[in-house]
Structures are given as structure tokens and as C-alpha cells.
C-alpha positions as CSV (number, residue, x, y, z in Angstrom):
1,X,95.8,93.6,69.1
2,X,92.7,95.6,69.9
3,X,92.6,98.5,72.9
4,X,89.8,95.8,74.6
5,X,92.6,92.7,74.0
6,X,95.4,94.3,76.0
7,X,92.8,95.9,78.9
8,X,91.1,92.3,79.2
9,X,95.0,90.9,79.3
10,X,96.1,93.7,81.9
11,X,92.6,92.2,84.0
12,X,93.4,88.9,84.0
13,X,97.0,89.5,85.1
14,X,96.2,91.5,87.8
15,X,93.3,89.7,88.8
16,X,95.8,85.6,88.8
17,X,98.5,88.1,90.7
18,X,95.8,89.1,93.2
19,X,94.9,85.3,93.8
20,X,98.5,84.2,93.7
21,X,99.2,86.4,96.7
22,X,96.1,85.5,98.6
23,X,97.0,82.1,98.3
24,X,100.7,82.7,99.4
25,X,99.4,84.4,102.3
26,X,96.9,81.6,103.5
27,X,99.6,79.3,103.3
28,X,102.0,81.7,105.5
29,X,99.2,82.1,108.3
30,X,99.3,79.1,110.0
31,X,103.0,79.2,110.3
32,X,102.6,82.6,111.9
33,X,99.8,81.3,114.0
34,X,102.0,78.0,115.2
35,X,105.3,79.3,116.1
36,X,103.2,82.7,117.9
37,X,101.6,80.1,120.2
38,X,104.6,78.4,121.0
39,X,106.7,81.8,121.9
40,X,103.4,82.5,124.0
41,X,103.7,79.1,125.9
42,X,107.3,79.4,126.4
């Protein structure tokens, strides 16, 4: 394995981490939103 091989390797992993959290955190807004607004109506 060539010096390029494991930096484009290194890239791509960072870069699906990167989207793997993004996606975890769109999924975790709404429940954040949701149970703010019902503590707020309460």
C-alpha cells in the first residue's frame, strides 16, 4: 500500500464518520425539539 492509498483511506473514513454523526444528530433533534415543547407547555 502506497503513502496516497492509506491518506485517501484515512479521508474516506473520516469523511463516512463525519456524515454518520450528522445524520445521528438530525435524527436526535426532533426528539429534543418535542419533549422541549411539551416541558414548555406543561
Amino acid at each position: 500500500m502506497t503513502g496516497w492509498s492509506f491518506f485517501f483511506i484515512l479521508v474516506g473514513v473520516a469523511f463516512l464518520t463525519y456524515q454518520l454523526f450528522r445524520i445521528i444528530d438530525a435524527i436526535e433533534r426532533p426528539a429534543r425539539r418535542t419533549s422541549h415543547r411539551r416541558a414548555m407547555a406543561r
